[in-house]
C-alpha positions as CSV (number, residue, x, y, z in Angstrom):
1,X,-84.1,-72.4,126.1
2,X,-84.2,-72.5,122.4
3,X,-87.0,-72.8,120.2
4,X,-86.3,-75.9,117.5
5,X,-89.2,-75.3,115.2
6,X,-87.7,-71.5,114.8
7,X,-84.8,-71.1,112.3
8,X,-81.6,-69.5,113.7
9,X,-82.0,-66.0,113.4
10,X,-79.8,-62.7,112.3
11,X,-82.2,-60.1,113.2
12,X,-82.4,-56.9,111.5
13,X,-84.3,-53.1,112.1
14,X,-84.2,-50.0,113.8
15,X,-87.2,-48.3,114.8
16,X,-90.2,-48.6,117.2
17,X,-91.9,-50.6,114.7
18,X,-89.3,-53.6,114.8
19,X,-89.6,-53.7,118.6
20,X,-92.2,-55.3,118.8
21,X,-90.8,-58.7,116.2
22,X,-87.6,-58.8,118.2
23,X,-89.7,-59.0,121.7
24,X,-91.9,-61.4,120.4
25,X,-89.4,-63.8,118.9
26,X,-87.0,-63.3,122.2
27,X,-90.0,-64.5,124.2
28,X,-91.2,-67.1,121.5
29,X,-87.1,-69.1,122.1
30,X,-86.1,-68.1,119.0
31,X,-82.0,-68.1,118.6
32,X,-81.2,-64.6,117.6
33,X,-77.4,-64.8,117.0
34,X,-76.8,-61.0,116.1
35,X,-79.2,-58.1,115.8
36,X,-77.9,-55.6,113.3
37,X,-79.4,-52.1,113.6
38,X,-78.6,-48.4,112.4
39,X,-75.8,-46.7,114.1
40,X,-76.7,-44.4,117.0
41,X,-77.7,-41.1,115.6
42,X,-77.9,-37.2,117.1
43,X,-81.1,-36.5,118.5
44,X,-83.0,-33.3,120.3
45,X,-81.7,-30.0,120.5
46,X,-78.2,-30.8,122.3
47,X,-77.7,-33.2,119.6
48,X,-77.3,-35.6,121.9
49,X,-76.1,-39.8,120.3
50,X,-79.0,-41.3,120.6
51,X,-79.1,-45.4,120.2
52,X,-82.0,-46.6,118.0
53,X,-84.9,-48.3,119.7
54,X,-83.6,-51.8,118.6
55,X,-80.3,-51.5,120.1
56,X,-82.0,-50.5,123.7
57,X,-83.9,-53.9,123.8
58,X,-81.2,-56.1,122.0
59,X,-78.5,-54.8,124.8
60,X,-81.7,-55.7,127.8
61,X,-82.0,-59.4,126.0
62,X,-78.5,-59.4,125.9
63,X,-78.2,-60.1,122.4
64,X,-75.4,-59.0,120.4
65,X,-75.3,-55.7,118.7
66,X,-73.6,-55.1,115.4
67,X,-74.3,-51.0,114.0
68,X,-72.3,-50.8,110.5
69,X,-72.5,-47.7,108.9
70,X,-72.8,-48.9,105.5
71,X,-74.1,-53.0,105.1
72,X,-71.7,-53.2,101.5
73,X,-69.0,-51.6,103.9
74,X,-66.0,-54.1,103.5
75,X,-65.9,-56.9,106.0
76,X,-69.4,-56.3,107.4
77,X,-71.0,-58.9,105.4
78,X,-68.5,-61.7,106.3
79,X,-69.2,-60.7,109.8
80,X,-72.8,-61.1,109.8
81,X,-72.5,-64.6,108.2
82,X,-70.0,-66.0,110.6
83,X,-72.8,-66.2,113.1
84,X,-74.2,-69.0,110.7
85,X,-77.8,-67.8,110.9
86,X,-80.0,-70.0,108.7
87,X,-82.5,-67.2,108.1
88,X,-82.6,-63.0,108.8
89,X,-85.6,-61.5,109.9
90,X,-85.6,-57.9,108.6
91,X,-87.7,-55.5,109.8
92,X,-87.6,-51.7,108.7
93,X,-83.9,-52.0,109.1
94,X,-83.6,-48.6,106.6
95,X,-80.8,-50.0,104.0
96,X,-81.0,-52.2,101.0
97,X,-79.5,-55.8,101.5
98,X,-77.2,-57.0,98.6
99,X,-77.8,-60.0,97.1
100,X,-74.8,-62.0,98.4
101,X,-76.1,-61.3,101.8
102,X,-79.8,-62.7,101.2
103,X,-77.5,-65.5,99.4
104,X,-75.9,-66.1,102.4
105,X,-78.7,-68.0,104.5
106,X,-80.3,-71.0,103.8
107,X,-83.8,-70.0,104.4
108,X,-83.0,-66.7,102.7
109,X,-84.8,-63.2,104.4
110,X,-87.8,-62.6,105.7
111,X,-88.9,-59.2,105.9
112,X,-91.8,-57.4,107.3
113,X,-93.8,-54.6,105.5
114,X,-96.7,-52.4,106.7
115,X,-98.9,-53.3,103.7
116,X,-100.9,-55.8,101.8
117,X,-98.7,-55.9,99.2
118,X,-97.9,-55.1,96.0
119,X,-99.6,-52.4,97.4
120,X,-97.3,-49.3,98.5
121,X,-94.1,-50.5,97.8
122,X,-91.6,-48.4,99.6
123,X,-90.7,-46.5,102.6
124,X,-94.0,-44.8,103.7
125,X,-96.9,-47.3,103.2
126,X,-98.7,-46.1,106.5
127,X,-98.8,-42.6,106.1
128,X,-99.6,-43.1,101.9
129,X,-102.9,-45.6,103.4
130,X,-104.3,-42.7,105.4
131,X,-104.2,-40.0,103.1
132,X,-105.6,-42.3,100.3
133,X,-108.8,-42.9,102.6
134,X,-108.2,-46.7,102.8
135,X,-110.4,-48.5,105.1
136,X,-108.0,-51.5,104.9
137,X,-104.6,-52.0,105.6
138,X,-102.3,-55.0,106.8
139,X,-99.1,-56.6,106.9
140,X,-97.3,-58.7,104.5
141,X,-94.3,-61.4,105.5
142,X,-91.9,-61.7,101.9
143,X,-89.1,-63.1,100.9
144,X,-86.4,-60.7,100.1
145,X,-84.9,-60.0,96.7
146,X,-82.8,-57.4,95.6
147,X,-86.2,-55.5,94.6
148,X,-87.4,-52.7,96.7
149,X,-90.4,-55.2,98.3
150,X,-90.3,-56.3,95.3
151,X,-90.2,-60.1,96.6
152,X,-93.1,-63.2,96.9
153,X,-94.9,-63.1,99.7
154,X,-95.3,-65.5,102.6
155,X,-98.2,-64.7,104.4
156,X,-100.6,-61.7,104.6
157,X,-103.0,-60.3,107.3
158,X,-105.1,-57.3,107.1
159,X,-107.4,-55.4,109.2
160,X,-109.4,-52.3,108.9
161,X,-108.3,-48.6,109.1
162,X,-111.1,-47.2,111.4
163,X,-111.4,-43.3,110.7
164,X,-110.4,-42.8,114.2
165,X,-106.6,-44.1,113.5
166,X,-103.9,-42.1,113.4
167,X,-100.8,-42.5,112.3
168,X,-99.3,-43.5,115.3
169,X,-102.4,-45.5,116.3
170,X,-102.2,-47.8,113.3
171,X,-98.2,-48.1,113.3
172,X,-98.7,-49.5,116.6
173,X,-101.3,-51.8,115.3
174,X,-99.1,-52.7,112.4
175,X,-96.0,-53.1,114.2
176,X,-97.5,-56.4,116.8
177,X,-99.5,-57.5,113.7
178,X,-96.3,-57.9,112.4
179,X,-94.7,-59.3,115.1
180,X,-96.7,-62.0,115.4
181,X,-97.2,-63.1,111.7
182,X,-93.7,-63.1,111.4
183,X,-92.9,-65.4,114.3
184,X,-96.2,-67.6,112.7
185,X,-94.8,-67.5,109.0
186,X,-91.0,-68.3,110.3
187,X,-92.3,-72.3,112.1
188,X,-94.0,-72.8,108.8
189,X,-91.1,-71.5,106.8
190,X,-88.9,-74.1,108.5
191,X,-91.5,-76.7,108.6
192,X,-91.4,-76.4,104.4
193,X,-95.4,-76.0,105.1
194,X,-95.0,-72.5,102.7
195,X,-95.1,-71.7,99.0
196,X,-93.6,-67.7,98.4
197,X,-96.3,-66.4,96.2
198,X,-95.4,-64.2,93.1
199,X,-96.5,-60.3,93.4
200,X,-98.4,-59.1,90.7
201,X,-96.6,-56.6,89.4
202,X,-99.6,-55.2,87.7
203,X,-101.6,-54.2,91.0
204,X,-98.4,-52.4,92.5
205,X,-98.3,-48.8,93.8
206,X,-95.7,-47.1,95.4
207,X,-95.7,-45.5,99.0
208,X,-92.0,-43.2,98.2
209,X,-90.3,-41.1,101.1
210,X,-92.2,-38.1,102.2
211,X,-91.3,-34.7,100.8
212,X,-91.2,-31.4,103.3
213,X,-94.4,-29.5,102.6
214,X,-96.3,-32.6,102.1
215,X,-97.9,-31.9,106.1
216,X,-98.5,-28.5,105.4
217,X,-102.5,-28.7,105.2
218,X,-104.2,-27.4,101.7
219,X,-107.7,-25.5,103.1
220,X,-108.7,-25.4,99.8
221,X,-108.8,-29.4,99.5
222,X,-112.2,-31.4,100.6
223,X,-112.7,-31.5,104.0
224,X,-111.9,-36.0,103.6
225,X,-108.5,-34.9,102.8
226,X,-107.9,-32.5,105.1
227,X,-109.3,-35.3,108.2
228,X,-106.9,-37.5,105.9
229,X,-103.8,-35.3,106.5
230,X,-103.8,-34.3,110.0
231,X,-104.4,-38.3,110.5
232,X,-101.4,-39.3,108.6
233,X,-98.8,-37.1,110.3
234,X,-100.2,-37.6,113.9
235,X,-97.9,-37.5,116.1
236,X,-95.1,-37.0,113.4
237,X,-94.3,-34.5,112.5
238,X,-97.6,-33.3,112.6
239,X,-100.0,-31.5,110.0
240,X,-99.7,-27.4,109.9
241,X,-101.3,-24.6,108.9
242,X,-100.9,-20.8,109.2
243,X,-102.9,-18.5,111.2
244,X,-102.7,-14.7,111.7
245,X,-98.7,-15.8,110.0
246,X,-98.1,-18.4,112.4
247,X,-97.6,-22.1,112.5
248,X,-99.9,-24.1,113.9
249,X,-99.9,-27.9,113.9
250,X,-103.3,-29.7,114.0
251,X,-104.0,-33.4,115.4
252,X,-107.2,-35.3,116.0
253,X,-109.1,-34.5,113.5
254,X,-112.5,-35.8,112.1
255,X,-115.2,-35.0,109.9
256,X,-118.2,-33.4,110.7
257,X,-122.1,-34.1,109.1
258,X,-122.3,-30.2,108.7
259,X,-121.9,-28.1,105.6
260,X,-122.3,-24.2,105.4
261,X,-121.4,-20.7,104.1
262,X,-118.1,-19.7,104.5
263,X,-114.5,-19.5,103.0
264,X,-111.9,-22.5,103.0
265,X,-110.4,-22.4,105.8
266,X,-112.3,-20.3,107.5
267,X,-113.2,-21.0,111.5
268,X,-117.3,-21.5,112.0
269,X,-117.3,-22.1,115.7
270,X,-116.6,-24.2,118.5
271,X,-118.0,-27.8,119.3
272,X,-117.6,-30.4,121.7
273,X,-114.6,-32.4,119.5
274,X,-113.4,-29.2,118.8
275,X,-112.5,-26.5,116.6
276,X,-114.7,-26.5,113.7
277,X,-113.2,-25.2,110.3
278,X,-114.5,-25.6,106.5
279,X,-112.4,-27.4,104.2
280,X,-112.6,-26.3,100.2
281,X,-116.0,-28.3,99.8
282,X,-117.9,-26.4,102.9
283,X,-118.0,-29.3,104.7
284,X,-116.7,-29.5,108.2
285,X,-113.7,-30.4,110.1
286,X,-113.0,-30.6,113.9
287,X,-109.8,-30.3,115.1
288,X,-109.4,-31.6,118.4
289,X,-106.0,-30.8,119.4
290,X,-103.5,-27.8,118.5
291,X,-100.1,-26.7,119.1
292,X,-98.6,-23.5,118.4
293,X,-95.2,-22.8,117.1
294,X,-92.6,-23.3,119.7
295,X,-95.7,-24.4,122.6
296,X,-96.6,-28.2,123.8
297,X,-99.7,-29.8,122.0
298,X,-103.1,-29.2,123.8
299,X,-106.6,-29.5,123.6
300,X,-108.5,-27.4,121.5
301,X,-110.6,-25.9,124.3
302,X,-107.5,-25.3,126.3
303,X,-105.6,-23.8,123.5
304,X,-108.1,-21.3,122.0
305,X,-108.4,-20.0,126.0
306,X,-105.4,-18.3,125.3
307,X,-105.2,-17.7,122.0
308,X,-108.7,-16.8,120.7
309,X,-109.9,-18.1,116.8
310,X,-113.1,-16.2,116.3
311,X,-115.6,-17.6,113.9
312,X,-114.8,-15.9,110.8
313,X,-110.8,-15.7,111.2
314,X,-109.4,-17.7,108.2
315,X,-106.5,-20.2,108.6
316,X,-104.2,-19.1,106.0
């Protein structure tokens, strides 16, 4: 039975991280008319067409699926808006909406971004909060313009970025956050109990797609940084460095009270968190878990069994 105090819906996304809204609205009685996701994609080593996470669950609600290649594509915008939506709830679908489509429903589009904006605009506003050292982090609920999350916000919820988090720790955390201020924000929406609030432009930083190379760790940087990167790409695709010439991807990393003599990069020991290497200040990081080039991630204790990291050897 539908929900009257939710607007009809045209939901959008494509990754793990919209899962969670579409669940949550299924279960709150929303009407979701249409769920428009990315087209299934090759995936693995066979290459294999892979549907994105959003289809999967859509086709278990039984909610239909629409995947257009391109959203300005002709006809796909006429189809979307003969389902007669009043709102869209858009949720790291991956393509800019044109105007005529945000035109198109009453109660316009609301999207959901992993940030407090204006801060990190863009595509990468998790990974960007990590390796800036933020201890804060949230989601914002904004009405959609033909800005790149450029558009007044709704509603906003934060909550702190423990130094434990990872990457896929706090997209997790992020993605229900979201789920659930978005499903709050779209009664009062309806209800007319909300007034979009103006971003200040002034305050805005950007979060932009990440480059290759930008997981390779830098031994030379502070050992904050280093914690910092392996953090931000744990799981994906991982933080790597190069040892005796090979790749080694590092996860689970945090920073030790411990400074001493030594070269950046170079491996001091062994502790109970793990393997212990200096950073470009002296100070300390532990590296819980490795994974050589080509092998399945382990624990640090198990890995170094059979492949040995003296104190002394240098990362390269």
């Amino acid at each position: 039975m539908t929900n009257p105090e939710l607007p009809t819906l045209i939901f959008m996304g494509t990754p793990d991280f919209a899962v969670p809204s579409l669940k949550q609205l299924h279960d709150a009685g929303a009407d979701v008319r249409l769920v428009v996701t990315q087209p299934d994609r090759p995936s693995g080593r066979g290459k294999k067409l892979t549907p994105p996470p959003v289809k999967l669950l859509a086709e278990k609600l039984e909610i239909p699926v629409y995947q257009p290649a391109k959203i300005r594509a002709e006809g796909v915008l006429e189809h979307i808006l003969s389902f007669e939506a009043e709102c869209a709830a858009v949720v790291a679908y991956g393509q800019i909406l044109p105007q005529p489509f945000l035109d198109g429903h009453p109660l316009g589009a609301l999207n959901v971004h992993a940030s407090l904006l204006p801060r990190y605009r863009g595509a990468a506003p998790i990974q960007r909060s990590i390796l800036a050292g933020d201890t804060v982090t949230g989601v914002s609920i904004m009405l959609l313009d033909a800005g790149m999350d450029t558009g007044p916000v709704l509603a906003q919820k934060e909550i702190p970025i423990l130094p434990e988090d990872t990457l896929g720790v706090l997209h997790d955390k992020l993605a229900l956050l979201g789920a659930e201020l978005l499903c709050e924000t779209l009664r009062k929406w309806k209800a007319g109990e909300l007034r979009p609030q103006p971003q200040d432009d002034r305050l805005a930083t950007n979060a932009p797609p990440l480059a290759k190379g930008e997981w390779r760790i830098s031994w030379n940087a502070p050992a904050h940084r280093i914690v910092n990167t392996i953090r931000a790409f744990d799981p994906w695709p991982g933080a790597y460095g190069f040892y005796g010439g090979k790749r080694v991807k590092c996860f689970h990393a945090s920073l030790l009270n411990w400074k001493g003599e030594g070269e950046a990069g170079e491996v001091v020991g062994f502790m109970e968190n793990g393997l212990v290497v200096l950073g470009g200040d002296r100070k300390a990081v532990s590296i819980g878990e490795l994974q050589w080039e080509g092998q399945r991630r382990m624990a640090a204790e198990e890995f170094l069994r059979g492949r040995p990291m003296p104190p002394g050897s240098r990362f390269d």
